[in-house]
C-alpha positions in Angstrom: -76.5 -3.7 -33.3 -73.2 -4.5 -34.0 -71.8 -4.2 -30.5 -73.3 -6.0 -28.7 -72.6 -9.1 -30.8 -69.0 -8.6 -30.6 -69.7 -8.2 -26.6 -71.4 -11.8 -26.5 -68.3 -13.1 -28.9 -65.9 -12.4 -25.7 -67.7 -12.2 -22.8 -67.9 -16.1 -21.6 -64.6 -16.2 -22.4 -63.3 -14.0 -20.4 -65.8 -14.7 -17.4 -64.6 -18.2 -17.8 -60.7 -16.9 -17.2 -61.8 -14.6 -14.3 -63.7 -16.9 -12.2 -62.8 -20.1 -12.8 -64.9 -23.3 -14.5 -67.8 -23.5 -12.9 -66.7 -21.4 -9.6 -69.4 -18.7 -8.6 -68.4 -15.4 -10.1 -70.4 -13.5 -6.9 -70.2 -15.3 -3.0 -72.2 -14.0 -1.1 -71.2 -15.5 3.0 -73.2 -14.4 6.3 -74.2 -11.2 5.0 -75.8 -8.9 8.0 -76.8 -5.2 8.0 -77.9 -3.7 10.8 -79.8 -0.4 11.0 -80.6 1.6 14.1 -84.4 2.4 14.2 -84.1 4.3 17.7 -81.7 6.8 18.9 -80.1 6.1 22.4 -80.1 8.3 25.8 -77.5 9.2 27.9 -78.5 6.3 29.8 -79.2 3.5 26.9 -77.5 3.0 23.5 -79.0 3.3 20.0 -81.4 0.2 19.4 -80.8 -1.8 16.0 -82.8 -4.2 13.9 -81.1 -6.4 11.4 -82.8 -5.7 8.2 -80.4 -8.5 6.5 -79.2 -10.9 8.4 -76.7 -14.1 8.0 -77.7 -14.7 4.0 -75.2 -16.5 2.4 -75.9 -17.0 -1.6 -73.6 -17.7 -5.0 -74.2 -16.5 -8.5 -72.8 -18.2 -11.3 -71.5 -16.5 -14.5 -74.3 -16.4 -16.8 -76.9 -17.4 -14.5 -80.0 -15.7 -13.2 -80.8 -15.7 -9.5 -84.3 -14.0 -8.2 -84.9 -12.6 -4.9 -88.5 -12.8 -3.8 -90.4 -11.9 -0.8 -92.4 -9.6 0.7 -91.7 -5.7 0.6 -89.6 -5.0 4.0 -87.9 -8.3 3.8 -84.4 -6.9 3.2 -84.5 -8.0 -0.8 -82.7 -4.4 -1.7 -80.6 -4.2 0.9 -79.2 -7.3 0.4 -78.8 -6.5 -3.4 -77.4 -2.9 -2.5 -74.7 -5.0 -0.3 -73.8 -7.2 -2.9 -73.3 -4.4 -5.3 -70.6 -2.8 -2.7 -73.4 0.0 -2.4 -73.3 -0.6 1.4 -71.3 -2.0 3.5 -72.5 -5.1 5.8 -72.1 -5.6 9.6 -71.1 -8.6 9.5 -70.1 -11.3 7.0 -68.7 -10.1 3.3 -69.2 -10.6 -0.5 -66.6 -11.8 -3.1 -66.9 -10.8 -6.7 -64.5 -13.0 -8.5 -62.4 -13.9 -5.1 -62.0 -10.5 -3.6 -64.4 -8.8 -1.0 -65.8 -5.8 -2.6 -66.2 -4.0 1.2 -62.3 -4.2 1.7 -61.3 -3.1 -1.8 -59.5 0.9 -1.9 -61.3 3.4 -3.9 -59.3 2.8 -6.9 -59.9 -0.8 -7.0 -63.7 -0.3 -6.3 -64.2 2.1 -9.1 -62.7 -0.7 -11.3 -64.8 -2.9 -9.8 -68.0 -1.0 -10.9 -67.4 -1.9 -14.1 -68.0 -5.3 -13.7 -71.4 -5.3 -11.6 -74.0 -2.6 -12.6 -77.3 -1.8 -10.7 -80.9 -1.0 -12.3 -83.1 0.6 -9.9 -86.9 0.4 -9.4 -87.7 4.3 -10.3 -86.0 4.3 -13.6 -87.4 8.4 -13.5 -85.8 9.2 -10.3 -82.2 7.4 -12.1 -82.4 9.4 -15.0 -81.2 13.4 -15.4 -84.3 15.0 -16.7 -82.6 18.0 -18.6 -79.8 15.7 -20.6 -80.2 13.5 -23.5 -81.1 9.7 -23.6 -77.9 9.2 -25.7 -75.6 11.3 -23.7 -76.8 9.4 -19.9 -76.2 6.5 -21.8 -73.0 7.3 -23.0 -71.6 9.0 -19.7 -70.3 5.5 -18.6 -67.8 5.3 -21.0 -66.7 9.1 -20.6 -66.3 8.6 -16.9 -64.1 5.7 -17.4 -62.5 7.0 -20.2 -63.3 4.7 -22.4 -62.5 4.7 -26.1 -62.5 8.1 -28.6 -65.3 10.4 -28.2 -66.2 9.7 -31.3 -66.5 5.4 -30.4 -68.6 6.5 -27.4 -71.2 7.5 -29.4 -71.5 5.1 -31.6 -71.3 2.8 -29.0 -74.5 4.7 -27.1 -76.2 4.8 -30.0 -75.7 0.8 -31.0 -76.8 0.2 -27.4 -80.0 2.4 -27.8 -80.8 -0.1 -30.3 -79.8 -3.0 -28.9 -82.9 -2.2 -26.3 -84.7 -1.4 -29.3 -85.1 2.5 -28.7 -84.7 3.9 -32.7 -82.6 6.7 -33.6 -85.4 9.4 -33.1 -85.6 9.4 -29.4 -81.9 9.8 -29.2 -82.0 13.1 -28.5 -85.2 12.7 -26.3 -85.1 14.0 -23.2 -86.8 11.1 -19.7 -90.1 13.3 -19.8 -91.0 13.3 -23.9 -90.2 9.1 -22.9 -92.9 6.6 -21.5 -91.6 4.2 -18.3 -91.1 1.3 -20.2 -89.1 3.4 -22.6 -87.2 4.9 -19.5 -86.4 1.6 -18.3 -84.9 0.6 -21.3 -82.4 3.6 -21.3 -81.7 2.8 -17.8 -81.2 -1.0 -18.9 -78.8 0.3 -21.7 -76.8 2.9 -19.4 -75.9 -0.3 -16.9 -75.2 -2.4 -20.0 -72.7 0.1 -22.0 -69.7 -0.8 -19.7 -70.0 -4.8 -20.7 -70.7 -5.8 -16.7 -70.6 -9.2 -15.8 -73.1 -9.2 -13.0 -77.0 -7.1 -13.5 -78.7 -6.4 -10.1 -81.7 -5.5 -10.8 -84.3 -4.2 -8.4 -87.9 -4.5 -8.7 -87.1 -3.4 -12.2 -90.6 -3.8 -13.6 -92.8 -3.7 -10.7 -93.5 0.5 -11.9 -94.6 -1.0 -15.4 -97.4 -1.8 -16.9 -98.5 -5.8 -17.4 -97.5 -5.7 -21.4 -94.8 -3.7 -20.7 -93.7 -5.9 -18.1 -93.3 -8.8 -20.4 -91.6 -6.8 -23.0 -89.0 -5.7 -20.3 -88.7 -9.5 -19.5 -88.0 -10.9 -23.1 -85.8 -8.0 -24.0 -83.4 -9.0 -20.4 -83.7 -12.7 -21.5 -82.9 -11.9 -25.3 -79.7 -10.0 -23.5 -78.5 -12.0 -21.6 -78.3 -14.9 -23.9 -77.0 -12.6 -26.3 -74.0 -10.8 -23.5 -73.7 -13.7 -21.0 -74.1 -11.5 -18.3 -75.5 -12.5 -15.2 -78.3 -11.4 -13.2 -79.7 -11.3 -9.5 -83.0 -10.5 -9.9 -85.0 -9.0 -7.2 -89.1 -8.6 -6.9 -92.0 -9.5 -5.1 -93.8 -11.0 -8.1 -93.3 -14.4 -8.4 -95.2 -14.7 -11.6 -92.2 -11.9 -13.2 -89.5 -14.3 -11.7 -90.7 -17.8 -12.8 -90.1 -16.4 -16.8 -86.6 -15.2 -16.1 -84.3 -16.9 -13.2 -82.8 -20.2 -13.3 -82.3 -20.3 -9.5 -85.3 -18.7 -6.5 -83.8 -17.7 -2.7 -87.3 -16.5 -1.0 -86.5 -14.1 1.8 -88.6 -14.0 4.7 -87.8 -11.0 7.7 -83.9 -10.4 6.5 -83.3 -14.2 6.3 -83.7 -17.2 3.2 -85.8 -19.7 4.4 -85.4 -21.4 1.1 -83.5 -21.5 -2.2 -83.5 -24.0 -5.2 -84.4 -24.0 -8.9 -87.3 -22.7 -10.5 -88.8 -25.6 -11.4 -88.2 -27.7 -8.6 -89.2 -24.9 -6.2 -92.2 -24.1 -8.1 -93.8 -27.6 -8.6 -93.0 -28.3 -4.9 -92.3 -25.7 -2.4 -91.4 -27.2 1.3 -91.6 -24.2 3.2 -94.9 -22.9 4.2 -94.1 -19.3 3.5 -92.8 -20.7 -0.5 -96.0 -22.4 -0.2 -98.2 -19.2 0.3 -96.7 -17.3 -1.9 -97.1 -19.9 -4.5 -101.1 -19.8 -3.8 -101.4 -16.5 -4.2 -100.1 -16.1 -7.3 -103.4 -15.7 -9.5 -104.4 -18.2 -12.2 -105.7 -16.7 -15.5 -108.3 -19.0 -15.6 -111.0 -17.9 -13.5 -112.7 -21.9 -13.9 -109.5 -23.3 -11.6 -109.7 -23.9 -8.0 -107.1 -24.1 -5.7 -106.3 -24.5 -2.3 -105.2 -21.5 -0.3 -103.3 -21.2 2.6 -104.4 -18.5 5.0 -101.4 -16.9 7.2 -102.5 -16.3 11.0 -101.9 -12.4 11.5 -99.6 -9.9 10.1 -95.5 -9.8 10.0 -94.0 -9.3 12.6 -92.1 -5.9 13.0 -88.8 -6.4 11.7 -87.3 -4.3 15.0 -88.4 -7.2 17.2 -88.7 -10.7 15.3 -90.1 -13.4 17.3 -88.1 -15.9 18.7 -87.2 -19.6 17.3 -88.2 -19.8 13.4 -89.3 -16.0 12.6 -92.4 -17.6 10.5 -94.0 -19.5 13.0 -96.4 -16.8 14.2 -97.8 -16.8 10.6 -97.0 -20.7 10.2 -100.5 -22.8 10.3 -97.7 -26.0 10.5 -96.2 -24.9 13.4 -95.0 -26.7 16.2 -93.0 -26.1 19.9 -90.2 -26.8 18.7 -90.3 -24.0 15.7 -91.2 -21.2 18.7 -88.0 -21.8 20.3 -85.5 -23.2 17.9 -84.2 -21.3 14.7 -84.1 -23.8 12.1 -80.8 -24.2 10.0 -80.3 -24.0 5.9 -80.3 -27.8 5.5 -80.6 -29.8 2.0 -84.0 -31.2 1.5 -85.3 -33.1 -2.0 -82.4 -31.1 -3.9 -82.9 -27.5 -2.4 -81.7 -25.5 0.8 -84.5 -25.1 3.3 -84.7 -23.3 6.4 -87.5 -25.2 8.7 -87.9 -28.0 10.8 -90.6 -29.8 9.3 -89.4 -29.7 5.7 -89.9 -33.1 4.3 -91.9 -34.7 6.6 -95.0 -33.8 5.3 
């Protein structure tokens, strides 16, 4: 347990020196990524489909940021892209001032110290003939970080630090439950001190208790490291206990993005606003108003024109079937529609 206390003695610190008081330590401008979902002729070219497209967002050093929406809506890829797990097609990220898409493979290596990724299928991440300890130490031996000798004691300290004891050190992922395998995940992206955590659907595999066990122990980190966190999921429920800051996603694009509470207690766009009344209420004796959506989503290959909602929208009007609406700043959030705070 002792390193990572000496981990949260430097770490603001030295965020503070990298990025700059209260500059955001991850910019994310006009991100697109476009995938081709049919193969061209000799006569026609390849058609794409933008599965992400024109997000801009910022992270802060030691702040949480969740990602919600619906699955398809481009909430991985976008996280994969600002990871520099994928290049975009357009637009470009900035960790710390540089844009991690230009960067050469020396400089991105480095780089990958400083932002880690945690996967959904914490089985499929792990190596199921090797050691908890030793997948959590490899990190540091890649890197070549400290003696051998300080690797495992610093693998070991971080095993504990996500409260796996010493007698599943030697465990092997299939003698370990999923919430166990999470955790060694969690402390395998932890070991190399990152300064950003993207985590995707991290929890959505587990079960509800072990859910909010995964949740206090990410809090109880990050307090404790100062790391920050994008935080992606489809559960709103999941994100309202852990992020500071919400950016729903809606068919590649953020149709709105403010802080928890404020978006929670008052969402203006109708999609927040569904999402919100679907989330279920533990007591069965409460009553509240739900807002049907007209239809299905649209295919991602061939949004609809103007706002992309308004096929689902039961607000909509002309002017959102013909005109996209732009990120504007509404009641102390960004919101992407045209009716936002008239009603």
């Amino acid at each position: 347990m002792n390193a990572p206390a000496r981990i949260s003695a430097h770490r603001p610190a030295q965020m503070a020196a990298d990025t700059g008081t209260g500059d955001a330590l991850l910019q994310a401008e006009g991100l697109t990524r476009a995938f081709i979902h049919q193969r061209g002729s000799l006569f026609t070219g390849p058609k794409r489909f933008n599965a992400v497209e024109d997000v801009s967002l910022d992270i802060r050093a030691g702040e949480t940021v969740g990602i919600v929406g619906e699955s398809g809506c481009g909430k991985s890829t976008l996280g994969r892209m600002i990871c520099g797990l994928m290049r975009p097609t357009a637009g470009r990220a900035l960790f710390c001032g540089s844009d991690l898409a230009t960067l050469d493979p020396e400089a991105w290596r480095r780089s990958r110290r400083r932002i880690q990724m945690i996967f959904q299928d914490a089985p499929g991440s792990l190596d199921p003939r090797v050691a908890v300890e030793d997948q959590v130490r490899e990190p540091l031996d890649l890197h070549a970080i400290g003696a051998a000798v300080e690797r495992r004691q610093k693998a070991a300290a971080m095993l504990d630090a996500v409260q796996l004891g010493a007698h599943l050190r030697r465990a092997v992922p299939s003698e370990l439950s999923g919430g166990q395998q999470q955790r060694v995940v969690i402390a395998r992206a932890l070991i190399l001190e990152p300064e950003l955590l993207v985590l995707d659907e991290p929890v959505s595999a587990l079960d509800v208790s072990i859910q909010a066990q995964t949740i206090t122990l990410l809090t109880e980190i990050r307090a404790r490291m100062g790391v920050a966190m994008l935080f992606i999921s489809h559960d709103l429920a999941v994100v309202r206990q852990i992020a500071d800051r919400v950016a729903v996603m809606y068919l590649g694009r953020i149709v709105e993005e403010g802080d928890v509470a404020t978006l929670f207690t008052r969402p203006l766009h109708p999609y927040t606003r569904s999402l919100l009344e679907a989330v279920p209420v533990p007591d069965p004796s409460v009553r509240r108003k739900r807002t049907i959506l007209k239809t299905e989503p649209p295919s991602p290959h061939a949004p609809p024109p103007g706002c992309r909602f308004h096929t689902r929208c039961p607000i909509a009007t002309d002017r959102c079937r013909s005109e996209v609406p732009v990120m504007r700043r509404v009641e102390g959030r960004q919101v992407a529609c045209h009716l936002a705070g008239e009603t």
